[in-house]
LUMLUM-56036 format. One record per atom (N, C-alpha, C): residue in one letter; x, y, z. Coordinates in steps of 0.001 Angstrom, whole numbers, plus 500000, padded with zeros to 6 digits. Each point is the difference from the previous one (the first is absolute). Example, Ala and Ser with C-alpha at 12.3 -4.5 7.8 and 13.67 -1.06 7.14 Angstrom:
BEGIN
A513190494310507800A499110501190500000A500900501200500000S499650501050499280S500820501190500060S499230501090500730
//
This chain:
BEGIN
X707645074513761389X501212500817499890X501190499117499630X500556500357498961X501075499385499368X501050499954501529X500941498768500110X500835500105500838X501370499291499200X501055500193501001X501564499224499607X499694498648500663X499819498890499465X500281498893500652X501211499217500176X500583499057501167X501358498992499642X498927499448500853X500714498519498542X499233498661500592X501716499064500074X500367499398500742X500695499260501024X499155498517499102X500576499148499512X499743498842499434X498950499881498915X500192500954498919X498725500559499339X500358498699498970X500964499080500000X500390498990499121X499451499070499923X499252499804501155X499286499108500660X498566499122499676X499663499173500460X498685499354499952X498434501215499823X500895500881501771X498676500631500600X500711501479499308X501315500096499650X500016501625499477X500119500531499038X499876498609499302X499757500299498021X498439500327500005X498813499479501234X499153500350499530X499628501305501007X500707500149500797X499826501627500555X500513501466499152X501033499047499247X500522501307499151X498978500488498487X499115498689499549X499010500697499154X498533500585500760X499986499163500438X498683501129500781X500427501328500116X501033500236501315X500367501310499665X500213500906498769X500818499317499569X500518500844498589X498749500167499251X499076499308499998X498593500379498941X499044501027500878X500225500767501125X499643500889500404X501195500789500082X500826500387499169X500679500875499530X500965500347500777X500133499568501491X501274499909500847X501361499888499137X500983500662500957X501473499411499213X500430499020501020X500441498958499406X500404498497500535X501409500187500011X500835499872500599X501604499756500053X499967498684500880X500589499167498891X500245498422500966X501094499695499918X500351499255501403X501469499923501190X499640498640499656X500658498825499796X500493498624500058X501586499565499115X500175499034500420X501211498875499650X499660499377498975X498678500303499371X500041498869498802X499548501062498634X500256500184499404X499583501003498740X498987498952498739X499182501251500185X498690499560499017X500055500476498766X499963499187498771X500179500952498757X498437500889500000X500013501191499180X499409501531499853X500079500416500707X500776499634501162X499334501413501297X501568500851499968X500892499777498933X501031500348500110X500141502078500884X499043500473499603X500078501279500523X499901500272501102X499111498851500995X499774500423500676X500443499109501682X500853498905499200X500578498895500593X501709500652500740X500126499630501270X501200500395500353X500190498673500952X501175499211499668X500851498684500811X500185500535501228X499245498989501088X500431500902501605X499827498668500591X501211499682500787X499367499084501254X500010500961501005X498780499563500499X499260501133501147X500738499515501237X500762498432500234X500752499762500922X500954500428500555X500778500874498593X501130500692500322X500111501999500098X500130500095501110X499684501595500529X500679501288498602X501091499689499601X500862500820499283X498890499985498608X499622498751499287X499145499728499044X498819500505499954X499496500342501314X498478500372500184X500776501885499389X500705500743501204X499963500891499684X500425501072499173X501013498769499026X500126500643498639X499096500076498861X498587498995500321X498966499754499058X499184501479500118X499329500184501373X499280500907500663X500906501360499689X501621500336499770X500776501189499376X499090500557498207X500719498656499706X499190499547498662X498696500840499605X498996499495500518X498089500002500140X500119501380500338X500616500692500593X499888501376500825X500295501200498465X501220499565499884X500511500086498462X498957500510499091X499478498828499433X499340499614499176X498074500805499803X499491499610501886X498724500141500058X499470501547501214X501175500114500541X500219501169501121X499819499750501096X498895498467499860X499170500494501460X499110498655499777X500258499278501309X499368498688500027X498703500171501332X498997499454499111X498397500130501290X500126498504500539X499791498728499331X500064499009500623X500800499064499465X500029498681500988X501024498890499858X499407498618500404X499838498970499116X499285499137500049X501025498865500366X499904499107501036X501179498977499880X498959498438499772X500570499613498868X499092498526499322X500992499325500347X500909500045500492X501269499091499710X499680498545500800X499966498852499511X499667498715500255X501317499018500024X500197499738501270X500836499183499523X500101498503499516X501176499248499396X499687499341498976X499392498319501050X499460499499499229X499547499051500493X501111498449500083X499834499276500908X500435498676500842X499194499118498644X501003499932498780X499491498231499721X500323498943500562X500696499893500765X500331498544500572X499520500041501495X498967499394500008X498932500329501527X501341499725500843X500673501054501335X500169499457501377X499634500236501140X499792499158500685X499422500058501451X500871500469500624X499339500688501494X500974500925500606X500781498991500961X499888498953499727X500606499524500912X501375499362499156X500232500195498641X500767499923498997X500985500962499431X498975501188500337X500630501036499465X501523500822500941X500887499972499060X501327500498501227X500078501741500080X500735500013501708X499914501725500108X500165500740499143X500998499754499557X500582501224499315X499325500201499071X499322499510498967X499200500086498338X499066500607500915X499114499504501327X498693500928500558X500382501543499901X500947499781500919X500073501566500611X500435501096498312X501126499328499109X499587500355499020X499329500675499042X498720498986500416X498567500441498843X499213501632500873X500356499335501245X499246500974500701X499967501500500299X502028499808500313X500610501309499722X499899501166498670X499814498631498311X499975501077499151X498342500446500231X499246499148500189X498831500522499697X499603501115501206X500325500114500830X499861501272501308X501274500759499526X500680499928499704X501192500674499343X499117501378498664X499682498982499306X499118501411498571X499096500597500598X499274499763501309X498720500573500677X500542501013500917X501069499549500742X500947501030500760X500429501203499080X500945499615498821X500494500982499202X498598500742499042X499611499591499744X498342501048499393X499237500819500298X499649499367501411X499616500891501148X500670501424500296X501580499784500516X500819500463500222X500219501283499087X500501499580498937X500615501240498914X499363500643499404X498259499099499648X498781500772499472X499440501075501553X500263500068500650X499240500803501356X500956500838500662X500925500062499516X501246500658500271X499980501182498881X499827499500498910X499664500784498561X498438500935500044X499265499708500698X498272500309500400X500478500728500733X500850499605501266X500140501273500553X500984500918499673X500831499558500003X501035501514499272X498881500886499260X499609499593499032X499188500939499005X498669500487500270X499433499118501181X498257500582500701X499173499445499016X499620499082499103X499363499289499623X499045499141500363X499378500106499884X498673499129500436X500563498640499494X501011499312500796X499805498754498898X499275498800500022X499830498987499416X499100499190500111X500918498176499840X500069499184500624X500729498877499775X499170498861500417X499628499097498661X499442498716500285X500790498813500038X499656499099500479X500590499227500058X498855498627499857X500786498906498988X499111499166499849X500628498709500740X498661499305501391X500911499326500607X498796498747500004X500081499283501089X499089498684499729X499185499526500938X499052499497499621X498639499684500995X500790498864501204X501349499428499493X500576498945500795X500960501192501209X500027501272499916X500413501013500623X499271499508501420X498910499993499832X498744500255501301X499739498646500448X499862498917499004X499378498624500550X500838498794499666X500244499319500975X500059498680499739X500339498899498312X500474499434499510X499303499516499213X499485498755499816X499136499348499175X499338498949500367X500636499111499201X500676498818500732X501340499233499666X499464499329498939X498926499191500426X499120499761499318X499877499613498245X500352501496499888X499329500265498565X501523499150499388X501316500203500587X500844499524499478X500760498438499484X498935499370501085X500485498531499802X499757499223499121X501394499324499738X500361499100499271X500311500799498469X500515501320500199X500116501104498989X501762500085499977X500563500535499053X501372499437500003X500386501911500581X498969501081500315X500383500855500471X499187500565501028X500332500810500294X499810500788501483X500004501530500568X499697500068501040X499921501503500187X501161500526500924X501295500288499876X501163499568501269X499687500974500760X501025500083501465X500026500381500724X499917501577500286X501336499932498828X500357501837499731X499186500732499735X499072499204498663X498696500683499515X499340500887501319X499449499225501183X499318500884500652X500707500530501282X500933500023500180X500844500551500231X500414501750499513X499647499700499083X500631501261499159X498553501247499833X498840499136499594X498818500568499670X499476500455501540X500350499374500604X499222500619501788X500911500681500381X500827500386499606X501243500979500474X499581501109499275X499826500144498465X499639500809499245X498875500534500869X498803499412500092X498738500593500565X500198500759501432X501176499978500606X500272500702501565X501338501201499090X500119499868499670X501495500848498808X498794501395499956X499007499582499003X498574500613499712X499653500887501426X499448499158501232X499526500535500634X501169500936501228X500808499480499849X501420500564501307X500433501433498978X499673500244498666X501028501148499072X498706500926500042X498550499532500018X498773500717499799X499934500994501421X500345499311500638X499520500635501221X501112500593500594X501491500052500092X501129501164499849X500105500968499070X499247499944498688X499646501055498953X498568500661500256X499535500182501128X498662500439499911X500404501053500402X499489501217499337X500223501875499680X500342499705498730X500974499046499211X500842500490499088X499463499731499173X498776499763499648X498504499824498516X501036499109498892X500846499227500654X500298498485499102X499562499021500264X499141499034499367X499293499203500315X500390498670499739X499856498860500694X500286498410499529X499237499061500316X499580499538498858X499021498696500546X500194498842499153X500049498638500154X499728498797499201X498644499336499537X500372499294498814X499200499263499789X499978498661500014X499233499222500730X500260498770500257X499361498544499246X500143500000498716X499202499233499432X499706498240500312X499665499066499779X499867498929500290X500674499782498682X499767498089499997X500727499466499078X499285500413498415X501123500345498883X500149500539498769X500543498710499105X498268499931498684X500892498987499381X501030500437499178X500717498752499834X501203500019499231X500240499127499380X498694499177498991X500466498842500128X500397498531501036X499716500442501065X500445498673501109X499596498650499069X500433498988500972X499637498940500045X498337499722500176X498993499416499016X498719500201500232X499395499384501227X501036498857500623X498610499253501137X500854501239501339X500846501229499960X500384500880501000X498403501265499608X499846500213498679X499195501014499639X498774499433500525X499726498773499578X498141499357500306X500236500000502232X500960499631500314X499840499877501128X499671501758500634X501213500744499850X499677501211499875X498854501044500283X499634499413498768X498616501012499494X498788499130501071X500138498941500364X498920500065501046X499669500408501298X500532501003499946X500311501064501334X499691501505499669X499680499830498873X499768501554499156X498313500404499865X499969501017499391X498420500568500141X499932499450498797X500763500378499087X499538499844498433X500860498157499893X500328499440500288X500483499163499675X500847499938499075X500982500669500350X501020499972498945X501283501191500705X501265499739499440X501162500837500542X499693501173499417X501087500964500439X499679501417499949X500622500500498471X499876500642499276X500419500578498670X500751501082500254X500972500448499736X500858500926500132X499098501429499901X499197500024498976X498705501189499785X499321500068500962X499997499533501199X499301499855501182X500572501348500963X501059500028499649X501148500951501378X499842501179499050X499662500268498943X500303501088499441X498921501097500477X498274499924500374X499214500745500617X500766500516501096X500507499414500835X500721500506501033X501539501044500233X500064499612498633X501106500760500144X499994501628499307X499052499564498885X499485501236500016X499247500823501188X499292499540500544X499600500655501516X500857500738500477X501517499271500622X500784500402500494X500554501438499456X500131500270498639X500644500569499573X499169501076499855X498456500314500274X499568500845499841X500346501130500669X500026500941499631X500181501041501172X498444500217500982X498855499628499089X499267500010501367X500285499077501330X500739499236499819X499642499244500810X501571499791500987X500523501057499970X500959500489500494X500623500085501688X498816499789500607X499944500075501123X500432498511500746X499741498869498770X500211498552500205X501330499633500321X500518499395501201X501568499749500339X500313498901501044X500756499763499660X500514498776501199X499142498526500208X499314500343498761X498695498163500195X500852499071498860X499389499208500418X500088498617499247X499056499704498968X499538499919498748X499101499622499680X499784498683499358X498876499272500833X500458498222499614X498324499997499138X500994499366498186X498671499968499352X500700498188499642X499263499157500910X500032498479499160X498557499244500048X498908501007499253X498576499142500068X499996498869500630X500146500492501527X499789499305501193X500674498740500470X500738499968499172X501169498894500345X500215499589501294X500408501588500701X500472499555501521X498703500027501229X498781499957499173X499227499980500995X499870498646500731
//
């Protein structure tokens, strides 16, 4: 069944390739980011999801435009630490910072998309793509003598997300809106190769995860059979954290 999609960082690593999968099963894609992609001009709208007024003049917009939104995908990643610091380096204020915007777009998404589900009685559906470092530890390990790192905020933000998930799932239960994450393990990107070879020896397949990896799942999510699915976590990092 054809649906309205907003993808939340569709600019992205992981939501340039969520927005063709979808779109080649004939979905309509409307993508929310800060960075504009040339062709997607139609369907591209400038939003920082950080700022509340911005979110809900986009979502005026989409309403406009599409009538009626079924789901909302949030890819939004934030940007990465080239200059490795240790937390014992790193000063308050830049932490709390990183941390605030990134629980900041998860607060406001949540919020105005389920507010909108309910006003209108919609079944709605909201994913959220968060990280296998949400749930576990990480293994310092893999990082040394690497000029980068995994900071503080990072999981900070992603294990907050995964209780965001489960604390909104379970105060919305009657109201057939559903939320769940996906928690992938590490995604190449190019890294540094002796971070990838170390990596991948913790994996089933020996090797990092491909962005085409999260996409089975997200189609799942979006099925309407499978509708009944809410408030989980789903951690796909070919066994990483075992």
């Amino acid at each position: 069944m054809k649906k309205n999609i907003i993808l939340f960082g569709g600019s992205g690593l992981i939501g340039t390739k969520i927005y063709k999968s979808l779109h080649n099963q004939n979905h309509n894609i409307i993508i929310a980011d800060t960075k504009k992609i040339k062709g997607y001009e139609n369907i591209f709208y400038k939003v920082d999801a950080d700022k509340e007024k911005e979110v809900k003049i986009f979502l005026k917009k989409v309403l406009k435009k599409y009538k009626k939104i079924d789901v909302v995908i949030n890819s939004i990643y934030p940007s990465q630490v080239k200059k490795k610091i240790s937390f014992f380096q790193e000063k308050k204020n830049n932490f709390l910072k990183k941390v605030n915007s990134q629980l900041g777009i998860a607060f406001l998404i949540n919020q105005i998309f389920i507010n909108y589900f309910k006003k209108y009685k919609i079944e709605g559906n909201i994913i959220h793509i968060s990280s296998v470092y949400g749930n576990y530890v990480p293994r310092f390990e893999l990082y040394k003598d690497l000029n980068f790192n995994m900071p503080l905020d990072y999981f900070i933000s992603k294990s907050s997300l995964n209780y965001f998930t489960k604390y909104l799932s379970k105060i919305l239960l009657g109201s057939r809106i559903r939320i769940n994450n996906i928690s992938p393990g590490g995604i190449f990107d190019n890294q540094n190769k002796k971070f990838v070879k170390r990596y991948s020896k913790y994996t089933n397949f020996s090797s990092m995860l491909d962005v085409n990896d999260i996409l089975g799942v997200i189609d799942f999510l979006i099925n309407s059979k499978n509708k009944k699915i809410t408030g989980q976590n789903i951690v796909l990092d070919d066994g990483f954290s075992l």
